[in-house]
Backbone bond lengths (Angstrom), bond angles and torsions (degrees), N, CA, C in turn:
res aa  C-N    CA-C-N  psi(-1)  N-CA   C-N-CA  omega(-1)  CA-C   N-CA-C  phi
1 X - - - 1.446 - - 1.527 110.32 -
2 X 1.229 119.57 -31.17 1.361 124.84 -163.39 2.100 105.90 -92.34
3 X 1.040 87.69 -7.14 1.702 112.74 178.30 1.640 96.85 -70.15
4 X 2.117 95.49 -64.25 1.848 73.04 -172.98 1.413 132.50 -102.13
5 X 1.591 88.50 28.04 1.866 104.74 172.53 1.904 110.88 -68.86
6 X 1.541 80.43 -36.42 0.783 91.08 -175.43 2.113 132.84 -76.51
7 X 1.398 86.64 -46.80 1.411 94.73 157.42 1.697 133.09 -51.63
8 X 1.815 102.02 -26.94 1.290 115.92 159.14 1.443 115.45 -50.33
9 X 1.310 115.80 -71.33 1.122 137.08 -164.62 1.587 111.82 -48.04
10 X 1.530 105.28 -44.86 1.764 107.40 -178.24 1.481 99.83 -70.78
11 X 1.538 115.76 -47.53 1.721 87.39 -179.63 1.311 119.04 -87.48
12 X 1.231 131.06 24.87 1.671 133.56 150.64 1.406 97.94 -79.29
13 X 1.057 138.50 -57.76 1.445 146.06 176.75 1.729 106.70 -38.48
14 X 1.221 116.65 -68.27 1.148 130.47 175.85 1.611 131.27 -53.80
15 X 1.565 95.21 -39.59 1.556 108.72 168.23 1.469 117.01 -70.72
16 X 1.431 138.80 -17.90 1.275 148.26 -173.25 1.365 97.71 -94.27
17 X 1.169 136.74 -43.26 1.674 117.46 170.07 1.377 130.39 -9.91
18 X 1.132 125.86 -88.01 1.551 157.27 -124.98 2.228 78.19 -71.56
19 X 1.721 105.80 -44.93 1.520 98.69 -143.05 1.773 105.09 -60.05
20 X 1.055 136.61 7.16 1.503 109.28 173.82 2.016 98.61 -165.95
21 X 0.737 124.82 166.89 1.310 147.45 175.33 1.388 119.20 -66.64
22 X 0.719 84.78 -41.73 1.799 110.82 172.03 1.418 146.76 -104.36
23 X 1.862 88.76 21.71 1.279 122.39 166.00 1.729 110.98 -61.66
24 X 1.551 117.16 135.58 1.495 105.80 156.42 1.923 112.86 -67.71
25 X 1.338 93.79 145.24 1.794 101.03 -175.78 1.490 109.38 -61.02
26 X 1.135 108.69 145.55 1.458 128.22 173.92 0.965 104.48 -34.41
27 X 1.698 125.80 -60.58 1.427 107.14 -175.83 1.580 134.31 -78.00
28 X 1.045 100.88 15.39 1.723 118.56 175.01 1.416 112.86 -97.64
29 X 1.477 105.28 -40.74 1.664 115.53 -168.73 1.526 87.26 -99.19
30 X 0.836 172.60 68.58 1.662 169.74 -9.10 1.743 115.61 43.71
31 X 1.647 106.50 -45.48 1.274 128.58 165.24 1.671 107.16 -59.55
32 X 1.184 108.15 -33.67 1.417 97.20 -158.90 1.895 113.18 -93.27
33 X 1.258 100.12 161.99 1.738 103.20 -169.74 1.668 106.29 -48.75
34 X 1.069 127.94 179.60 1.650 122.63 -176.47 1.641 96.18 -172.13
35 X 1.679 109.32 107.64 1.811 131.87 -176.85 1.283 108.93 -82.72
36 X 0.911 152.13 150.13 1.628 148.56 150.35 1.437 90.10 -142.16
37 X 1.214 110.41 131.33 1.952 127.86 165.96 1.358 97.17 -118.93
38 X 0.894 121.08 149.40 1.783 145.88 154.10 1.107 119.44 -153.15
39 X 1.548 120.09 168.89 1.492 127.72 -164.72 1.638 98.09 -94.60
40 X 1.046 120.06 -25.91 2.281 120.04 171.91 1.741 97.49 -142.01
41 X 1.425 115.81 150.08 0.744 145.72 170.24 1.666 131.51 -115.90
42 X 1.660 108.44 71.40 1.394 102.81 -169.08 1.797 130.72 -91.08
43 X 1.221 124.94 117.03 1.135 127.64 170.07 1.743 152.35 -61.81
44 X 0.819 125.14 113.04 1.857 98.15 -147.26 1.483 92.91 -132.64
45 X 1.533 144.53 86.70 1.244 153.91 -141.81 1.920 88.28 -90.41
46 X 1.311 119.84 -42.17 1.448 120.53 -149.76 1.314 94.78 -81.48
47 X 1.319 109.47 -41.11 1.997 126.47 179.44 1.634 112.57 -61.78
48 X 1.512 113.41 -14.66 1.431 116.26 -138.64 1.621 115.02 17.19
49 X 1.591 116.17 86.82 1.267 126.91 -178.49 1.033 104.44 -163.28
50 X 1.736 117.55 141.61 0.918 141.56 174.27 1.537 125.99 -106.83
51 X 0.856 133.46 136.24 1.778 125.54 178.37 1.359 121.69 -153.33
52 X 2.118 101.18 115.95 1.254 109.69 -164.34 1.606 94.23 -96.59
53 X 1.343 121.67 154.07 1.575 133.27 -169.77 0.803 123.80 -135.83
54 X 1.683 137.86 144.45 1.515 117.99 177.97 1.523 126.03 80.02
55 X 1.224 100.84 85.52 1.609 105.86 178.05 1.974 109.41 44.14
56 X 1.267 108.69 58.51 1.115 107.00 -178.48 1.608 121.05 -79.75
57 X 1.225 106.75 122.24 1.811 104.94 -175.51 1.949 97.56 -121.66
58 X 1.291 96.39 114.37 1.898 98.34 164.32 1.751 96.57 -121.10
59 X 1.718 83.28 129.73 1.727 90.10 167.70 1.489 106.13 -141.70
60 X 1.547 114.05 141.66 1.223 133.93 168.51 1.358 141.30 -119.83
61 X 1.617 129.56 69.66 1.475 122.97 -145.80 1.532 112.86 97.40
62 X 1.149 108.49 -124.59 1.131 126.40 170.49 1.589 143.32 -92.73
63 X 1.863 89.50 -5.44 1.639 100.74 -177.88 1.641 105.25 -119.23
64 X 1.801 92.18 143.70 1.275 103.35 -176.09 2.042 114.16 -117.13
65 X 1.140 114.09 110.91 1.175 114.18 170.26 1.803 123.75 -99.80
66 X 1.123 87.10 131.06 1.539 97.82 -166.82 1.770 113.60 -133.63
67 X 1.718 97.52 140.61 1.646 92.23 -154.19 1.776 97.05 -148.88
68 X 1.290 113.94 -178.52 1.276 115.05 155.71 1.549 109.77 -97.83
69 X 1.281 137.00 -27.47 1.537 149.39 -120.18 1.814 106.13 170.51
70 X 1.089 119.64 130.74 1.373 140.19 -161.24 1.632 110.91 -148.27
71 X 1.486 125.81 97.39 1.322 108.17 179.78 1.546 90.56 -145.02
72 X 1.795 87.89 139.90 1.416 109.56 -173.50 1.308 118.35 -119.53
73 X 1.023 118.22 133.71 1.287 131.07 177.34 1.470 136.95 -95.01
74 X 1.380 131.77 110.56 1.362 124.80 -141.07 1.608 94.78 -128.48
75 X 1.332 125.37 144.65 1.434 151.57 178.28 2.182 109.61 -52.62
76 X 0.736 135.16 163.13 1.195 111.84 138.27 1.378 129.79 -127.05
77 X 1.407 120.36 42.21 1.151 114.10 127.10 1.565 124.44 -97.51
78 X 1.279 111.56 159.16 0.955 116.35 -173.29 2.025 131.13 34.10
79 X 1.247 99.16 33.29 1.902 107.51 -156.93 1.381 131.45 6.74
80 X 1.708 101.46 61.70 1.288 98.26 -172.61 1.580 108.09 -97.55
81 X 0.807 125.45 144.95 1.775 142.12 -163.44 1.513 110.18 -50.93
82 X 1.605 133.61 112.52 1.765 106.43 -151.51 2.170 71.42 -126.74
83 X 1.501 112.38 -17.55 1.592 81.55 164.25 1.531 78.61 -179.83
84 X 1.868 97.24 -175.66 1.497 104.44 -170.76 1.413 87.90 -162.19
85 X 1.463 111.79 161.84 1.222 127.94 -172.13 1.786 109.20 -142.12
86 X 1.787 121.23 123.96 1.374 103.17 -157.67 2.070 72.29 -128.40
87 X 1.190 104.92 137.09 1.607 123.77 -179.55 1.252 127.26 -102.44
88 X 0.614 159.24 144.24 2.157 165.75 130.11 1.916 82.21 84.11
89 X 1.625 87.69 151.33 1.308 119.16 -167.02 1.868 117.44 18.09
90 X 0.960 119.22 53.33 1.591 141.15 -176.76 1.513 93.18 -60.86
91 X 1.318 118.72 102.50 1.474 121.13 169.29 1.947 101.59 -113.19
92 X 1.237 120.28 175.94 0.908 114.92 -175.80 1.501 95.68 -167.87
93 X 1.652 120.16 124.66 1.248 121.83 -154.89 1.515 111.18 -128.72
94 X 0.879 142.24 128.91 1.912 146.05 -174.45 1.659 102.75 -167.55
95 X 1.610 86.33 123.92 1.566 87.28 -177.22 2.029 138.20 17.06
96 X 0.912 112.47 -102.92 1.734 103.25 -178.80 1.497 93.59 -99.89
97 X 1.358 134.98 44.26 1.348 121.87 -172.29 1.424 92.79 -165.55
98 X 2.086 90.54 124.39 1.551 100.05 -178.48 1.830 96.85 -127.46
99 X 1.381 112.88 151.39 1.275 117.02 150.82 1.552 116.76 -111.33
100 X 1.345 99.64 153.93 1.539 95.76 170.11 1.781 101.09 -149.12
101 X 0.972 87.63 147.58 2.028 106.20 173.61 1.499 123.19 -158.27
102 X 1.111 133.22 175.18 1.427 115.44 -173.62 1.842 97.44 -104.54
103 X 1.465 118.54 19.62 1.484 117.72 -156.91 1.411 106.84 -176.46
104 X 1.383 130.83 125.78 1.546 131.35 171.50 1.428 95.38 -155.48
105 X 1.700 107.19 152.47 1.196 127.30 -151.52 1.349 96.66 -138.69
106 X 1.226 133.59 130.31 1.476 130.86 -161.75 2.149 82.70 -123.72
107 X 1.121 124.42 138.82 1.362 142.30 152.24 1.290 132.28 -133.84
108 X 1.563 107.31 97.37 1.620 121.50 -179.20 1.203 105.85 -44.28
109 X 0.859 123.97 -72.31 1.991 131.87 177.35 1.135 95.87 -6.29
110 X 1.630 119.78 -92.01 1.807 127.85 -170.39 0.998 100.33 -98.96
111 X 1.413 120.83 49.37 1.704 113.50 151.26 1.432 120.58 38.00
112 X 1.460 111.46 48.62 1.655 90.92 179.40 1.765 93.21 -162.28
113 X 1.074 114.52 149.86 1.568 150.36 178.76 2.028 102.90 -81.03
114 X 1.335 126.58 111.84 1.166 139.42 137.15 1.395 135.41 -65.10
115 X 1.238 114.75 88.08 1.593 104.09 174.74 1.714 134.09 -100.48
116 X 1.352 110.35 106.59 1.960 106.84 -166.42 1.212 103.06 -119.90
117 X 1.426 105.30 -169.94 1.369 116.68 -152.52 1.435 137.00 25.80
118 X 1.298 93.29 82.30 1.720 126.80 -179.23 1.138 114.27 79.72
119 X 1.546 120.32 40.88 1.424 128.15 -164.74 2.018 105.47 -66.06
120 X 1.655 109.36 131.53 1.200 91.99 -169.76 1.723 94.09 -148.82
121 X 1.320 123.26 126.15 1.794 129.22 174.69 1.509 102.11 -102.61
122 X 1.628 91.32 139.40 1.265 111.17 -174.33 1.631 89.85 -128.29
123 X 1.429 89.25 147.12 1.820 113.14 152.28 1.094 117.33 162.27
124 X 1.549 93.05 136.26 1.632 117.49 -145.57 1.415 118.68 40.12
125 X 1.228 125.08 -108.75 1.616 107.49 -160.15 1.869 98.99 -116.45
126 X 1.345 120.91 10.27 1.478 135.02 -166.49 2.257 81.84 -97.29
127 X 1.435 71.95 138.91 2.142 87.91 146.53 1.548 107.66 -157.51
128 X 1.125 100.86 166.88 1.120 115.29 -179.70 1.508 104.00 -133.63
129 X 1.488 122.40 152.36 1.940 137.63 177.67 1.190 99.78 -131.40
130 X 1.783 96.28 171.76 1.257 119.49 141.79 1.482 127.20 141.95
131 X 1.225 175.10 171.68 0.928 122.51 -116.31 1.650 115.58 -116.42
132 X 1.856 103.68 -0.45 1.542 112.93 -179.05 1.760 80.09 -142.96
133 X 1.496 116.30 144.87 1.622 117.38 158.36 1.540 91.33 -122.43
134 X 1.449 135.52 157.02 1.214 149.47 -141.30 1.521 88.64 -179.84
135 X 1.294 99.60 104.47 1.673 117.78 160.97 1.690 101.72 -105.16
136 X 1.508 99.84 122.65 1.382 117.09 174.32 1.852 104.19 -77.76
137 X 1.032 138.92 123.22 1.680 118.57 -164.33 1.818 97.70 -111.38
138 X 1.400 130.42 9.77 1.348 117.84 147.28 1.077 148.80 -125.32
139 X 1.870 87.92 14.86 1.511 122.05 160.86 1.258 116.79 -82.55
140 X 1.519 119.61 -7.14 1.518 106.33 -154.55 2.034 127.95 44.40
141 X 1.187 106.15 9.84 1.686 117.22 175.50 1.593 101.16 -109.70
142 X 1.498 100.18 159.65 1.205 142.54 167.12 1.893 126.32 -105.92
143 X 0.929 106.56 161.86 1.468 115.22 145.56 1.464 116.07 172.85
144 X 1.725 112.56 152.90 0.951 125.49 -142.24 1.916 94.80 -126.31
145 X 1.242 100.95 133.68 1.765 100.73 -175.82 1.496 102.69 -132.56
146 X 1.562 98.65 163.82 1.388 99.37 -169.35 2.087 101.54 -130.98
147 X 1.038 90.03 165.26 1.320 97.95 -168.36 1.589 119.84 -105.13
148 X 1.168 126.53 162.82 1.779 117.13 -171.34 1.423 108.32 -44.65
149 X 1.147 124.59 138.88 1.923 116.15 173.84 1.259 97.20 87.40
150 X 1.013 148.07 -34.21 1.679 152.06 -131.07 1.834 105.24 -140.87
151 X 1.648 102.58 123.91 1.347 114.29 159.79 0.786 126.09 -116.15
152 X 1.609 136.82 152.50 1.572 145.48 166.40 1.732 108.77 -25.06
153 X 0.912 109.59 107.52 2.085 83.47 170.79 1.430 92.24 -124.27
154 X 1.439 85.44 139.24 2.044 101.94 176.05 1.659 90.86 -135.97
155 X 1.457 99.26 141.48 1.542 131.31 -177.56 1.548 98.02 -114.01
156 X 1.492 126.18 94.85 1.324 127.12 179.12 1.367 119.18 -103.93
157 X 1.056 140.53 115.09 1.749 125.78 -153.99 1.866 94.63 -127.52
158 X 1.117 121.54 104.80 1.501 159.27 173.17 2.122 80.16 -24.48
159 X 1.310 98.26 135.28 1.229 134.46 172.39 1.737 98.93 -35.98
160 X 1.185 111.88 93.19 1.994 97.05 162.96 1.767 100.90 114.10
161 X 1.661 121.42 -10.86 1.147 137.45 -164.11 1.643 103.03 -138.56
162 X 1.321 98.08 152.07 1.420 122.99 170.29 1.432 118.42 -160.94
163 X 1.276 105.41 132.36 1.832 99.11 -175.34 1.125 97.85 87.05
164 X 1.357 154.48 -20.78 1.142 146.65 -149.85 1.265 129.38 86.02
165 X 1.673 102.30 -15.28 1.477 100.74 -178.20 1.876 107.96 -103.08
166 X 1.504 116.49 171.36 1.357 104.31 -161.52 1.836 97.77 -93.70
167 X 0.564 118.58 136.06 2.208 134.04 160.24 2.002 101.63 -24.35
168 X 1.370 98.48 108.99 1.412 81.53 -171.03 1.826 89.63 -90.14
């Protein structure tokens, strides 16, 4: 049991990267304690899978992931974390920088975080859309795609301004 608390925990750890620049590095925030609460906690040894439920909140440092549903997926060798899947109201919290989507897909393989259904980054008075955001997490890059009918829209508000008007 304590195997896939644990396997939880590295890809909550891992999934909070990508969101800001000004993240401490993985291998610093790795050191640090790592919470996950949920309302059930299911174990699945034969599946190698884990599944956190119920108002799920994991935080580590400075990042807050927040979900309805949390299920992780672990290797079997050695149970190292090969992907995870976080469901309904998917917020994602680090200092002045939030994501939200109704769906994100974490893949160890290519190192990188999927975020859909209505995937949208905020900070400070800027957002960005569209219809998949894809944080690469050892590129430090992004990119943002849009879907048939549907374009990228980013709201960028000039250094010192928002709305157009200037910060009194």
């Amino acid at each position: 049991m304590m195997r896939f608390a644990l396997a939880a925990i590295l890809i909550v750890m891992t999934m909070a990267g990508p969101l800001s620049a000004e993240t401490t590095p993985l291998q610093s925030r790795g050191d640090e304690p790592i919470r996950i609460k949920s309302d059930e906690l299911s174990a699945d040894n034969a599946r190698k899978m884990a599944t956190f439920s119920g108002n799920v909140v994991a935080r580590q440092g400075d990042i807050t992931i927040y979900g309805d549903r949390l299920v992780v997926n672990y290797s079997q060798e050695g149970g190292e974390v090969s992907s995870a899947e976080v469901s309904g109201n998917v917020r994602i919290v680090q200092g002045g920088r939030r994501a939200e989507a109704a769906h994100a897909i974490y893949d160890a393989r290519l190192s990188r975080i999927v975020l859909d259904g209505n995937p949208r980054v905020f900070q400070g008075g800027d957002i960005i859309s569209g219809k998949q955001i894809i944080y690469y997490l050892d590129a430090e890059r992004s990119e943002v795609t849009s879907g048939p009918g549907e374009r990228v829209d980013a709201v960028i508000h000039p250094k010192g301004k928002t709305d157009g008007n200037p910060k009194k």
